[in-house]
MARKOLVEX-938661 format. One record per residue (C-alpha): residue number from 1; x, y, z. Coordinates in pm, whole numbers. Layout:
N
<r><num>NUM</num><X>X</X><Y>Y</Y><Z>Z</Z></r>
...
! end
This chain:
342
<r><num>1</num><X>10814</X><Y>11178</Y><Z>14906</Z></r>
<r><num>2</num><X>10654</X><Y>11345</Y><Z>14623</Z></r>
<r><num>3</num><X>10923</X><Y>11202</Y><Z>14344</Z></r>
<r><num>4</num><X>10873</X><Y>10839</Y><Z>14521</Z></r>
<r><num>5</num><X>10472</X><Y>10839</Y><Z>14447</Z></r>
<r><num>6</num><X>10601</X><Y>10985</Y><Z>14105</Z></r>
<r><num>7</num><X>10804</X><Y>10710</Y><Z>13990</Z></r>
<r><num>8</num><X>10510</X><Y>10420</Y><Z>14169</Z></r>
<r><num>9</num><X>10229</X><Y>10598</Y><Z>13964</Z></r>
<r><num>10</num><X>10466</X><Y>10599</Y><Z>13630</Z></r>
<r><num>11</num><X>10619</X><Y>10283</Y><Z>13668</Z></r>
<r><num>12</num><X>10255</X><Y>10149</Y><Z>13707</Z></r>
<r><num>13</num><X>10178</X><Y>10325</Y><Z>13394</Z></r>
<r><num>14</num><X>10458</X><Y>10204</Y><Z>13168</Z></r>
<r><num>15</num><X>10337</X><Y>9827</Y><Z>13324</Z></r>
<r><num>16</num><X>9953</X><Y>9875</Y><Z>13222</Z></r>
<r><num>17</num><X>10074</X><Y>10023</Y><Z>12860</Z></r>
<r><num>18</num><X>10319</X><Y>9742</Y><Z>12801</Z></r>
<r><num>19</num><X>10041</X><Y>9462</Y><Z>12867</Z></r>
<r><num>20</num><X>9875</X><Y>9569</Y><Z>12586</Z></r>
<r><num>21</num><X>10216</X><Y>9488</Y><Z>12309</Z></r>
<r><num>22</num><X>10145</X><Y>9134</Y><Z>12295</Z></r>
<r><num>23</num><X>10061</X><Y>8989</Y><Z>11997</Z></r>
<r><num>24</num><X>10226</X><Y>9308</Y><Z>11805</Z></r>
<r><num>25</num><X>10550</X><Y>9452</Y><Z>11704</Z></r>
<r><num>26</num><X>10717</X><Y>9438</Y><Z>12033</Z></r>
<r><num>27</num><X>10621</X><Y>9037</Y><Z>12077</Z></r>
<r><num>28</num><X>10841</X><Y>8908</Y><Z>11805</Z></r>
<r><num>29</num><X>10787</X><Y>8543</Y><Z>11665</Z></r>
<r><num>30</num><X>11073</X><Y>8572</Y><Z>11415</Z></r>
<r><num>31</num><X>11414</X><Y>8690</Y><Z>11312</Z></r>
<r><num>32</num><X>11280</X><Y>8992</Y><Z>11106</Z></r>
<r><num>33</num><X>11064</X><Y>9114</Y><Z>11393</Z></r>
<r><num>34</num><X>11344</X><Y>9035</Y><Z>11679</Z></r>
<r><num>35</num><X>11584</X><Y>9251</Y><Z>11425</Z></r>
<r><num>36</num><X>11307</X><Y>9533</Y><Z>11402</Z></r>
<r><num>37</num><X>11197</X><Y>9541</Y><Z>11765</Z></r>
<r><num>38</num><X>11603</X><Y>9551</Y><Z>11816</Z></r>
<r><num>39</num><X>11619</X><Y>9892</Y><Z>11588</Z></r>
<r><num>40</num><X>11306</X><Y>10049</Y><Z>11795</Z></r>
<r><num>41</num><X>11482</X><Y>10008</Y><Z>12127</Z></r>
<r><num>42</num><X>11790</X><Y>10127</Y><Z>12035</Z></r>
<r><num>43</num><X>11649</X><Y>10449</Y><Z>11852</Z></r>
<r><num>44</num><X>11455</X><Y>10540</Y><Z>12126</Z></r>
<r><num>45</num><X>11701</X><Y>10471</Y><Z>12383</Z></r>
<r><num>46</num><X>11902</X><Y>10695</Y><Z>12167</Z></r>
<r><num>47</num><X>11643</X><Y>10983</Y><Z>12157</Z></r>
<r><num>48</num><X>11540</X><Y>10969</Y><Z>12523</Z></r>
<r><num>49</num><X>11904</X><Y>11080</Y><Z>12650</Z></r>
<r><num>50</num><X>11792</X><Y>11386</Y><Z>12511</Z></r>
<r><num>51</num><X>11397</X><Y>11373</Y><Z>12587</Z></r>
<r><num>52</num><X>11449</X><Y>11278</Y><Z>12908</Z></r>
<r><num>53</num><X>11717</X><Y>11543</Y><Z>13051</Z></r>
<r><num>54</num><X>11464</X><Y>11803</Y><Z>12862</Z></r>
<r><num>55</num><X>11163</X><Y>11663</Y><Z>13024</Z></r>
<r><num>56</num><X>11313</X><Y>11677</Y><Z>13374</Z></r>
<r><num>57</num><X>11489</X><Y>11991</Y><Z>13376</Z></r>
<r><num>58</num><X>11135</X><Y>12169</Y><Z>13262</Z></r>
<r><num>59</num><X>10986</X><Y>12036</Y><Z>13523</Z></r>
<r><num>60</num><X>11267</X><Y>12105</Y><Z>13775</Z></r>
<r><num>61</num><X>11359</X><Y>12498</Y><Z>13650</Z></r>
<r><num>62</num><X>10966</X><Y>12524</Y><Z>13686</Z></r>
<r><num>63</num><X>10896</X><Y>12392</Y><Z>14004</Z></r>
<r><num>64</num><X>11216</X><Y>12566</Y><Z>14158</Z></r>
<r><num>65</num><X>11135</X><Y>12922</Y><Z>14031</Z></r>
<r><num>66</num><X>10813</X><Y>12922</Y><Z>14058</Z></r>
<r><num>67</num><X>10601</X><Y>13234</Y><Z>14171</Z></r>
<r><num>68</num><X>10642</X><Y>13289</Y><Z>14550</Z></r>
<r><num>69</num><X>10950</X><Y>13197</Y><Z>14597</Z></r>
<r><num>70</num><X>11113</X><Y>13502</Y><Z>14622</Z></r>
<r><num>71</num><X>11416</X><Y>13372</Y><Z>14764</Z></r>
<r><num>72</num><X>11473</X><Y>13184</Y><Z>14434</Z></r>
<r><num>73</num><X>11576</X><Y>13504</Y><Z>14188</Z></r>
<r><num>74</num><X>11668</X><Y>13425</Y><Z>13853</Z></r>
<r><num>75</num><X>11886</X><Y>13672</Y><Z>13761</Z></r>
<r><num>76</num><X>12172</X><Y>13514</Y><Z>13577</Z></r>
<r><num>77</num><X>12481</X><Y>13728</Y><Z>13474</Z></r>
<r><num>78</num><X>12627</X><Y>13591</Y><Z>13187</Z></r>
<r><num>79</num><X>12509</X><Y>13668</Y><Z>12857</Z></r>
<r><num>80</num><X>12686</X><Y>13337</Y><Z>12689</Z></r>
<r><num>81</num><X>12810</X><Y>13004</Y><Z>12780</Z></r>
<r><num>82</num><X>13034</X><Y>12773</Y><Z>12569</Z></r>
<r><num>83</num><X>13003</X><Y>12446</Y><Z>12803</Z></r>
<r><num>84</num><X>12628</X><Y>12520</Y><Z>12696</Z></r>
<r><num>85</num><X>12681</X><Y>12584</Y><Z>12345</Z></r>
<r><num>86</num><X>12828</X><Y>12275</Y><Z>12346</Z></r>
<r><num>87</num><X>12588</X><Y>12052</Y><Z>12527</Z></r>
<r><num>88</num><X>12353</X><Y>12168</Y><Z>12357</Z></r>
<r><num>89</num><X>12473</X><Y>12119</Y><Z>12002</Z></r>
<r><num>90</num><X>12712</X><Y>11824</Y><Z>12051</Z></r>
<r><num>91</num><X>12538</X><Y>11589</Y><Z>12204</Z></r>
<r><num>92</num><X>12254</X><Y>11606</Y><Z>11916</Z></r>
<r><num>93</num><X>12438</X><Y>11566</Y><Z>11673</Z></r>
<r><num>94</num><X>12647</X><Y>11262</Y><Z>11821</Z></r>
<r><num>95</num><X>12296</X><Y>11089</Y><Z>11869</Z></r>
<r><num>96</num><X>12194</X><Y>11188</Y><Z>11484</Z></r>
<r><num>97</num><X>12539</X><Y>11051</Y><Z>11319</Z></r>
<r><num>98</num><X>12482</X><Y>10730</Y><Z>11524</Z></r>
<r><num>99</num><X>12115</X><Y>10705</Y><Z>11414</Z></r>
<r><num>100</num><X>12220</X><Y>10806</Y><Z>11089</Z></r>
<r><num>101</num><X>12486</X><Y>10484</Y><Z>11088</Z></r>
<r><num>102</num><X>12236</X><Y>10210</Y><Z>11245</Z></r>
<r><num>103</num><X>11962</X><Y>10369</Y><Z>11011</Z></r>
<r><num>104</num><X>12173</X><Y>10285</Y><Z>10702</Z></r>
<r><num>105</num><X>12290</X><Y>9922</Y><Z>10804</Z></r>
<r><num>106</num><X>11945</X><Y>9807</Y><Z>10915</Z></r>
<r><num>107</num><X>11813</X><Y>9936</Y><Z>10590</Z></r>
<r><num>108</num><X>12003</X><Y>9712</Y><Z>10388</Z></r>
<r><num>109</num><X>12010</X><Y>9436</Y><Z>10676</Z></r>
<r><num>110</num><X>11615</X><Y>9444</Y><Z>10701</Z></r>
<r><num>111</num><X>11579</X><Y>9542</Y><Z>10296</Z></r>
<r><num>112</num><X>11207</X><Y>9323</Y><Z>10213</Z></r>
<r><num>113</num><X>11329</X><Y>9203</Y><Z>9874</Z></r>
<r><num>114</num><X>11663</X><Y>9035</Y><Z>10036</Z></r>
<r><num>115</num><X>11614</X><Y>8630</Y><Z>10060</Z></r>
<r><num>116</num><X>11645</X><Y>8541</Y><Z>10458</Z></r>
<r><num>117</num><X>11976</X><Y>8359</Y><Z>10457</Z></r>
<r><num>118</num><X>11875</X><Y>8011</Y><Z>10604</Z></r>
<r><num>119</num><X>11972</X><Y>7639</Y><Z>10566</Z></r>
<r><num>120</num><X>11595</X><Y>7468</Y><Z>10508</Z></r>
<r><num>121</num><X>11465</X><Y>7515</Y><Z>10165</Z></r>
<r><num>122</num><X>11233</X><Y>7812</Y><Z>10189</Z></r>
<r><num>123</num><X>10856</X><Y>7799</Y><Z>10060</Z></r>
<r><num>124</num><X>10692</X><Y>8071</Y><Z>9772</Z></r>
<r><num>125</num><X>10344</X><Y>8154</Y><Z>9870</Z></r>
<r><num>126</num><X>10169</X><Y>8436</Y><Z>9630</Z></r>
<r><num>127</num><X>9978</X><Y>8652</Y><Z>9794</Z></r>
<r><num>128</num><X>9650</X><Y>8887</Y><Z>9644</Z></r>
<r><num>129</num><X>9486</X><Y>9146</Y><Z>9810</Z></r>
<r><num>130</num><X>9102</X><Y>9137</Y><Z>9737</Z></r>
<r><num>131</num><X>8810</X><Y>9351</Y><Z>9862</Z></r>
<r><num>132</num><X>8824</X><Y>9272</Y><Z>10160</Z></r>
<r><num>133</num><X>9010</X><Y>8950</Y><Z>10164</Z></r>
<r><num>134</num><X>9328</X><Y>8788</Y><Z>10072</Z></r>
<r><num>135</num><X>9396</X><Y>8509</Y><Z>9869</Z></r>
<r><num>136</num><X>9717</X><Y>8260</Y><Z>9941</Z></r>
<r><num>137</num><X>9846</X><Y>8053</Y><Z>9652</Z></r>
<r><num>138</num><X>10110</X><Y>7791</Y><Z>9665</Z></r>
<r><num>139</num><X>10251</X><Y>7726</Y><Z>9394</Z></r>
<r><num>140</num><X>10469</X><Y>7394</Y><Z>9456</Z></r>
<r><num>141</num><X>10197</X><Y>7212</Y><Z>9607</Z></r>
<r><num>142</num><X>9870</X><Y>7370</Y><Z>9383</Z></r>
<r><num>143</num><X>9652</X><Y>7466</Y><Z>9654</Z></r>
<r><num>144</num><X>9518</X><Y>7826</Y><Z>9771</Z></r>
<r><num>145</num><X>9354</X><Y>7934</Y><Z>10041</Z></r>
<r><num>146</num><X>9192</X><Y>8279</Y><Z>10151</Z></r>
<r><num>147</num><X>9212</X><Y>8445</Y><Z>10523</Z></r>
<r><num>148</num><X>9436</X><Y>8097</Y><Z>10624</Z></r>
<r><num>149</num><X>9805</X><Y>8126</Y><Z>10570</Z></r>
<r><num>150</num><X>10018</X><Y>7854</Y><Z>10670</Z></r>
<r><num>151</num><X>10402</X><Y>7759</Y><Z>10651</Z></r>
<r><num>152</num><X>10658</X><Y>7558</Y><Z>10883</Z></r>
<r><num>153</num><X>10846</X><Y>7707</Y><Z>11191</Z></r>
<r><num>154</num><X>11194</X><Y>7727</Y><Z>11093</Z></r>
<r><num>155</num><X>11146</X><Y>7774</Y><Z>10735</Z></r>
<r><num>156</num><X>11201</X><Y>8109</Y><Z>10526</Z></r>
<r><num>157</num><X>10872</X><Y>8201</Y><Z>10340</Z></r>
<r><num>158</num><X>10913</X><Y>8413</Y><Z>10018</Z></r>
<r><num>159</num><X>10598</X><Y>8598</Y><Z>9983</Z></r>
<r><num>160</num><X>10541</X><Y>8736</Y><Z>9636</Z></r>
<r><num>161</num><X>10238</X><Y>9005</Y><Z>9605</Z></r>
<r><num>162</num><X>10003</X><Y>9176</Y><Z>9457</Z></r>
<r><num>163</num><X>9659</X><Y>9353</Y><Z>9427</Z></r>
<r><num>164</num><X>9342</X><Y>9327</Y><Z>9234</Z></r>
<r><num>165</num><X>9169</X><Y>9629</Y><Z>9363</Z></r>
<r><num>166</num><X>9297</X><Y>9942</Y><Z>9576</Z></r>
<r><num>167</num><X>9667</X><Y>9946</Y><Z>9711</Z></r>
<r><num>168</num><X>9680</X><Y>9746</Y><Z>10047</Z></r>
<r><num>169</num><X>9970</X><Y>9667</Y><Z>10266</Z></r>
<r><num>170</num><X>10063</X><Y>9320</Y><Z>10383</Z></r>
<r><num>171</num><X>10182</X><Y>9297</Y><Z>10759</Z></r>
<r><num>172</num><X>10185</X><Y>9007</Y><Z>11027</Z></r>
<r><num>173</num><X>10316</X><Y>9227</Y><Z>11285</Z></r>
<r><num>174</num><X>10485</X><Y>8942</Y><Z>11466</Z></r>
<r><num>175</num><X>10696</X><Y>8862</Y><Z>11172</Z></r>
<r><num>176</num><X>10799</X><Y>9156</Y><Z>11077</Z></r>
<r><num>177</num><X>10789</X><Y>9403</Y><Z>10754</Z></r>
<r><num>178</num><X>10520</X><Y>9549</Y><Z>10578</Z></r>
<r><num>179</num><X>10525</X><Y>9578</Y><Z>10221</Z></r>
<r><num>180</num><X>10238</X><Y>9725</Y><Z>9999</Z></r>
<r><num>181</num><X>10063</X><Y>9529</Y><Z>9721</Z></r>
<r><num>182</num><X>9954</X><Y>9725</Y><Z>9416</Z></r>
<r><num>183</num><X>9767</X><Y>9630</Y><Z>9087</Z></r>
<r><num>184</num><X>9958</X><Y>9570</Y><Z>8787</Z></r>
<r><num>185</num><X>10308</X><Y>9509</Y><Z>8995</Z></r>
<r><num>186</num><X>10464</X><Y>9221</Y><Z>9235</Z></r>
<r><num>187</num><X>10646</X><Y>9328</Y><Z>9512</Z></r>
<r><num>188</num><X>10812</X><Y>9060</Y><Z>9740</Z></r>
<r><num>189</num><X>10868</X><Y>9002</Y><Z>10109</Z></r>
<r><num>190</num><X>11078</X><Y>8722</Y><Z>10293</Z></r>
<r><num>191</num><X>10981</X><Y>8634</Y><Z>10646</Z></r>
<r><num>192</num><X>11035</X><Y>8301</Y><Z>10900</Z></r>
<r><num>193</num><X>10842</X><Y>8213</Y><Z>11224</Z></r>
<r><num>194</num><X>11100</X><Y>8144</Y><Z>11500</Z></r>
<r><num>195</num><X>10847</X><Y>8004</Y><Z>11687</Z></r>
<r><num>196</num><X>10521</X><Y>7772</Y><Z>11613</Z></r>
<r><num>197</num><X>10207</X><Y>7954</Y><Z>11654</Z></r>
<r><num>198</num><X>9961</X><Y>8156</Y><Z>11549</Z></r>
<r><num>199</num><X>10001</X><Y>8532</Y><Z>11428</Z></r>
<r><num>200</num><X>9753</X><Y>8788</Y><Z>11310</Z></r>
<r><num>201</num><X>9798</X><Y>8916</Y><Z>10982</Z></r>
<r><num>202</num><X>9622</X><Y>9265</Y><Z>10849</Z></r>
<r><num>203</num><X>9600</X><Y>9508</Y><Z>10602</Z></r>
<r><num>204</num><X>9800</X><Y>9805</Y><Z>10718</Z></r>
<r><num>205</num><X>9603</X><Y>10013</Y><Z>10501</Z></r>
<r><num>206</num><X>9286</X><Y>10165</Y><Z>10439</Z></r>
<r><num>207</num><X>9125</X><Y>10030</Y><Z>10144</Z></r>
<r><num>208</num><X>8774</X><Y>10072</Y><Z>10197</Z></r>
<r><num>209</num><X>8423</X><Y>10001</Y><Z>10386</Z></r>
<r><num>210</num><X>8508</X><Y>9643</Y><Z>10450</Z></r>
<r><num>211</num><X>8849</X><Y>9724</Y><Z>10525</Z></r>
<r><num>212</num><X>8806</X><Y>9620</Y><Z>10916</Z></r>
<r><num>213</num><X>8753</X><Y>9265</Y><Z>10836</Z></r>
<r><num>214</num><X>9049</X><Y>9233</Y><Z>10617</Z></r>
<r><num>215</num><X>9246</X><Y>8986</Y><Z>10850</Z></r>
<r><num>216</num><X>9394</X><Y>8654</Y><Z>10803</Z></r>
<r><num>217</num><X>9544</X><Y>8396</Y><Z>11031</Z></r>
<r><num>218</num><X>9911</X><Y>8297</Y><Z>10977</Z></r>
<r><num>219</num><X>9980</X><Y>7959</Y><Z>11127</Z></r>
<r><num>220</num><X>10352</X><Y>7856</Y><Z>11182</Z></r>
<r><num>221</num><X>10361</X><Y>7475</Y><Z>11195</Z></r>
<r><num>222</num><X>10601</X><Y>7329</Y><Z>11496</Z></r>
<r><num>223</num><X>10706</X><Y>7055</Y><Z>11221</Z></r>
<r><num>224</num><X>10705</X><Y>7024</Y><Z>10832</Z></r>
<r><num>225</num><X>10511</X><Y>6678</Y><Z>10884</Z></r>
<r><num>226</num><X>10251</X><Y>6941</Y><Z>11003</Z></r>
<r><num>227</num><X>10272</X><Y>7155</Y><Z>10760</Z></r>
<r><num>228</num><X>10216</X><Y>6842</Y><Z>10531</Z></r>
<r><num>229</num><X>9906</X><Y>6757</Y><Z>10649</Z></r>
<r><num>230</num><X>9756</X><Y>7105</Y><Z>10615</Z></r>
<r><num>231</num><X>9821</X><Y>7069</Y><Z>10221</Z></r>
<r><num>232</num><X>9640</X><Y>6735</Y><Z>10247</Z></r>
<r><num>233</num><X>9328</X><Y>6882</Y><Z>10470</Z></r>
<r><num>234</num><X>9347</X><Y>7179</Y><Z>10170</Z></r>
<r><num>235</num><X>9365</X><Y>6921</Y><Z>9880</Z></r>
<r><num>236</num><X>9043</X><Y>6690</Y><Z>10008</Z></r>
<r><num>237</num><X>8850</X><Y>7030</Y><Z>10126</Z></r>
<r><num>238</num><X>8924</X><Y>7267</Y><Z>9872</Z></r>
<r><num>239</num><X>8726</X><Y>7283</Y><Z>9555</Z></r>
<r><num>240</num><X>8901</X><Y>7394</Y><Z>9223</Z></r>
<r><num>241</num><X>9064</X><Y>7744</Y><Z>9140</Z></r>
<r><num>242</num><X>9009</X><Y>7805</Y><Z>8787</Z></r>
<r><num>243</num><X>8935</X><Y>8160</Y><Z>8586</Z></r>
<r><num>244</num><X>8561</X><Y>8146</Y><Z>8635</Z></r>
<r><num>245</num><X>8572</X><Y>8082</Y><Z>9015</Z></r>
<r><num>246</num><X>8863</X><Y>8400</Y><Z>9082</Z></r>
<r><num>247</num><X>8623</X><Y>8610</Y><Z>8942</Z></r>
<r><num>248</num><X>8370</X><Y>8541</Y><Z>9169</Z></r>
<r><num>249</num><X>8615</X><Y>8562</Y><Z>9435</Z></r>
<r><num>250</num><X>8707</X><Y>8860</Y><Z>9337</Z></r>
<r><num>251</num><X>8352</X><Y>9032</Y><Z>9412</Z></r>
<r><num>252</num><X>8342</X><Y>9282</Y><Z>9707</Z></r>
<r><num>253</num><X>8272</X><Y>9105</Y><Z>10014</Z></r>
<r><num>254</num><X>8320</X><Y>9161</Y><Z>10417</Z></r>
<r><num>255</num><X>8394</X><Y>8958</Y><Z>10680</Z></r>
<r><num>256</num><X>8496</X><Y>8639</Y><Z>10472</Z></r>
<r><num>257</num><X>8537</X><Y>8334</Y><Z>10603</Z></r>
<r><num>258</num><X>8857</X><Y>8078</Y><Z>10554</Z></r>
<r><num>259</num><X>8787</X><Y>7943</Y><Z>10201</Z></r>
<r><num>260</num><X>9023</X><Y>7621</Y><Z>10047</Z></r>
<r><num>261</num><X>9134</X><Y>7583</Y><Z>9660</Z></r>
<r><num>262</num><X>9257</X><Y>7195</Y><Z>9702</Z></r>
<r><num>263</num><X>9366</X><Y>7267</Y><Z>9303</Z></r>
<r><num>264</num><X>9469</X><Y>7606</Y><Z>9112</Z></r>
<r><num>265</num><X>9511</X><Y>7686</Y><Z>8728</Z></r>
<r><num>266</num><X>9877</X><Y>7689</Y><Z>8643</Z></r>
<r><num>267</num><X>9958</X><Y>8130</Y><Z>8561</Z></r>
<r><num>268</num><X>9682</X><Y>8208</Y><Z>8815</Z></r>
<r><num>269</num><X>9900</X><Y>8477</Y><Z>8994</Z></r>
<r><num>270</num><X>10039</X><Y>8587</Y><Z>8648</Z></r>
<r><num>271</num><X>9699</X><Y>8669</Y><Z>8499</Z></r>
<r><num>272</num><X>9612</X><Y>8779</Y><Z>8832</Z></r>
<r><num>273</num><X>9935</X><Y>9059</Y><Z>8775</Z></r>
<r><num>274</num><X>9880</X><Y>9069</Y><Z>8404</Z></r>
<r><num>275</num><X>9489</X><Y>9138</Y><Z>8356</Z></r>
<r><num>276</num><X>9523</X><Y>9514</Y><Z>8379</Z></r>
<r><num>277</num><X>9857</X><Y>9562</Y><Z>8142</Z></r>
<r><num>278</num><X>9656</X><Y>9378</Y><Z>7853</Z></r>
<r><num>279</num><X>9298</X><Y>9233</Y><Z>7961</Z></r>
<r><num>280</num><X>9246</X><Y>9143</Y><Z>7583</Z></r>
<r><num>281</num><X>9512</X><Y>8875</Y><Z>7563</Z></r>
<r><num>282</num><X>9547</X><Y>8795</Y><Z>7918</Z></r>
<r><num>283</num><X>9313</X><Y>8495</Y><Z>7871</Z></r>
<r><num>284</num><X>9554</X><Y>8390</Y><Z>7565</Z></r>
<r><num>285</num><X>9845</X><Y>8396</Y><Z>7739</Z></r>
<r><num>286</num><X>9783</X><Y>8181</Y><Z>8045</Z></r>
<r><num>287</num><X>9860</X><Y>7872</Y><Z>7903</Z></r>
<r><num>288</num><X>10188</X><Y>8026</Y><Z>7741</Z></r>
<r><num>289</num><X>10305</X><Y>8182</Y><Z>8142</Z></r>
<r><num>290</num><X>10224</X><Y>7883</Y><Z>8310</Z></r>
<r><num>291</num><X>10539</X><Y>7765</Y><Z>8277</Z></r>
<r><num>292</num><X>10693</X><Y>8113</Y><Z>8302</Z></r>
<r><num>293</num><X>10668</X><Y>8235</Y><Z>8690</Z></r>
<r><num>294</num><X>10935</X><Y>8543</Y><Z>8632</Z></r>
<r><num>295</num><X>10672</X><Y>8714</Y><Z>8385</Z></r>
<r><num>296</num><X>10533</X><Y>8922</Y><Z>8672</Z></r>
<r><num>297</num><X>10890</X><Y>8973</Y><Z>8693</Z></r>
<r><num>298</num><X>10837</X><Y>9252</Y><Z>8408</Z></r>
<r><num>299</num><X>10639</X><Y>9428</Y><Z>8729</Z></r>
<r><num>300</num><X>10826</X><Y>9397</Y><Z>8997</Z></r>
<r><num>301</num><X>10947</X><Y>9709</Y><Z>9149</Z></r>
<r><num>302</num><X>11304</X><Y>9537</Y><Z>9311</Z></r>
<r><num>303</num><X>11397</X><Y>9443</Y><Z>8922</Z></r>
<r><num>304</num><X>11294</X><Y>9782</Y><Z>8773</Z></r>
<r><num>305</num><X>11526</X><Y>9913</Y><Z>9033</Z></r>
<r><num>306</num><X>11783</X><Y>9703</Y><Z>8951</Z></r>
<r><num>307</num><X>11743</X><Y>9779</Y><Z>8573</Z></r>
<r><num>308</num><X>12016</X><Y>10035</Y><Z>8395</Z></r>
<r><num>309</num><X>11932</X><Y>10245</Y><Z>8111</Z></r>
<r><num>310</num><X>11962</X><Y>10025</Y><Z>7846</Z></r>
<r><num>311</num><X>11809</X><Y>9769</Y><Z>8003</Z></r>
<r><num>312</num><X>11550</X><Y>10017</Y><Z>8099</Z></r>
<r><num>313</num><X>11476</X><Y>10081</Y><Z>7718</Z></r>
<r><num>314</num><X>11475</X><Y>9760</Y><Z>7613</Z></r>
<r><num>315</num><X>11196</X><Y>9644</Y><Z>7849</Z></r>
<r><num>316</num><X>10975</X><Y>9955</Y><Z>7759</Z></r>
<r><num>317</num><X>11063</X><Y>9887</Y><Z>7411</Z></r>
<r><num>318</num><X>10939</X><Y>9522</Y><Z>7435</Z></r>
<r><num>319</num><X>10618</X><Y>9641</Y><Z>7641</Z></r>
<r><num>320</num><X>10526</X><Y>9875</Y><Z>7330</Z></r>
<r><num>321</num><X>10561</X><Y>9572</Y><Z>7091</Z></r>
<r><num>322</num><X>10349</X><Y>9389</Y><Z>7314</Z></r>
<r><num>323</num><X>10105</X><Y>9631</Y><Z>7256</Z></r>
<r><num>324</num><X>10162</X><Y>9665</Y><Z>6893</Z></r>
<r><num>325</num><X>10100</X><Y>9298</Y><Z>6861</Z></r>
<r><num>326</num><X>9776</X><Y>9308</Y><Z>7071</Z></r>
<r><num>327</num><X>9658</X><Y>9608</Y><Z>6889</Z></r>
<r><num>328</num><X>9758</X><Y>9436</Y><Z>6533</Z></r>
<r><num>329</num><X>9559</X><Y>9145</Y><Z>6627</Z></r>
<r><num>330</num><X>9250</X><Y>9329</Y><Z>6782</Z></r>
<r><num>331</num><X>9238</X><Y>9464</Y><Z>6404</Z></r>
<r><num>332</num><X>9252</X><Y>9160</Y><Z>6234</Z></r>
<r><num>333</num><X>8978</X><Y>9009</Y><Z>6437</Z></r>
<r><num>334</num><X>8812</X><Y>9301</Y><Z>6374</Z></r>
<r><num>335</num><X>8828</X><Y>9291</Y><Z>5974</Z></r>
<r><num>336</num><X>8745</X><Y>8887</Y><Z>5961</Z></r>
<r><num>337</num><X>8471</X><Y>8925</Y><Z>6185</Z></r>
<r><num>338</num><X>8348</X><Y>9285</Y><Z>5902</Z></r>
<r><num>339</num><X>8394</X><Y>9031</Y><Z>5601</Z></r>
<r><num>340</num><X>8169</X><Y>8733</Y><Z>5738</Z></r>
<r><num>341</num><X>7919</X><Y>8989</Y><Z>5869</Z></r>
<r><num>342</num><X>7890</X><Y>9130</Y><Z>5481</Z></r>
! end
């Protein structure tokens, strides 16, 4: 009687906690997410033969010697058991070899930087976190938005991102990965809605007092022809997206409401990555990267893995030139502007 109200009262449990997984990890919206919520089942599946035998045999040793029942001695008379030994120790590490294997597979299955293999063309949208907003910039189409990311159900999106402020982390739980965005750097994340709808998407870490209101909308399209007319609605709304009106963008705000850029200045993500390696020519060099969308490349942490140690050297080598250059010309300003002050 008792272990029948038992299993009611936890089975109502489980119910009431499971209500609240929609809209999150567990209520996936697209192949990444299906293939993580697939991992977390499995691993804890795996973990619970162990938990669960544990949990109940606690319970059950405790309840059945329990003071008062003298008729239930524990005196055992052995002093070791090898069918124990081995339970004990076998069965652990079966479970850990097995994790071990599916950890491996899904980390190079479910690796961020790997393009989703797919037959429909996929999108680039460049993301920037802001404080406390983020900024979406499409580069094929020359629109950006902020808080409002949209993209076509069925279609991969290659998301490449960075930071202008404190590290965040970019996550639309029902999609799947998280991947961090820092200053300086681009990292990269490739995601697809399954499913037309609308997903929350968050900053998965703290960055601050307005960090609460960091949250953006990502809107899977049921068709492209939808998708389309979002880009128009952006392109008649939006007002321009030049130097002058990032920077004011870029001021601390909270709470910010869906913003449209119906036009963006070609090299806006790459001075975006750029400002902080070398402020003084950034401005300079726009017009020279517009054309050249691997230069925050040079930053991005999958490539500098990738690199060996020549290639390694090289790079550093042609960052120190860089800096050479910039330094040379900072002094030659410098001297012109000397002689036409005497």
């Amino acid at each position: 009687m008792f272990i029948r109200k038992l299993s009611k009262a936890m089975l109502a449990v489980g119910a009431f906690v499971l209500a609240g997984c929609e809209g999150g990890v567990l209520d996936p919206k697209g192949q990444v997410g299906m293939d993580e919520k697939h991992l977390i089942v499995v691993a804890t599946l795996l973990m619970l033969i162990v938990v669960i035998p544990v949990i109940f045999m606690t319970l059950y040793f405790a309840w059945k010697y329990r003071d008062g029942r003298d008729h239930e001695i524990y005196a055992p008379k052995w002093a070791h058991s090898k069918t124990i030994e081995i339970v004990v120790w076998l069965i652990p590490i079966v479970i850990v070899i097995v994790l071990g294997i599916i950890t491996w597979n899904s980390t190079h299955d479910l690796d961020p930087y790997k393009p989703l293999e797919h037959d429909a063309k996929p999108i680039t949208v460049q993301v920037v976190s802001l404080d406390w907003k983020w900024l979406f910039i499409y580069p094929e189409y020359g629109i950006a938005s902020v808080n409002e990311l949209a993209f076509p159900t069925n279609v991969p999106v290659n998301f490449k991102i960075t930071s202008d402020t404190a590290m965040n982390s970019f996550f639309i739980p029902q999609l799947g990965s998280q991947i961090y965005s820092m200053a300086g750097m681009a990292t990269k994340l490739h995601l697809i809605a399954n499913e037309p709808g609308t997903f929350k998407g968050i900053s998965a870490n703290y960055s601050g007092a307005g960090f609460a209101g960091m949250k953006f909308n990502a809107i899977a399209t049921p068709t492209a022809d939808d998708f389309d007319a979002w880009v128009t609605k952006v392109k008649q709304q939006g007002s321009p997206l030049n130097v002058q009106q990032y920077k004011q963008l870029a001021k601390k705000s909270e709470n910010n409401p869906v913003q449209y850029y119906g036009s963006v200045q070609q090299g806006m993500f790459n001075y975006i990555v750029m400002q902080y390696m070398h402020p003084d020519s950034n401005m300079k060099s726009m017009g020279s990267m517009s054309g050249m969308e691997d230069m925050e490349g040079m930053h991005d942490m999958g490539n500098m893995k990738g690199m060996d140690h020549a290639q390694h050297m090289q790079h550093m080598q042609h960052m120190k030139d860089m800096d050479a250059d910039q330094t040379h010309s900072s002094t030659e300003q410098s001297s012109i502007a000397s002689g036409e002050a005497e």
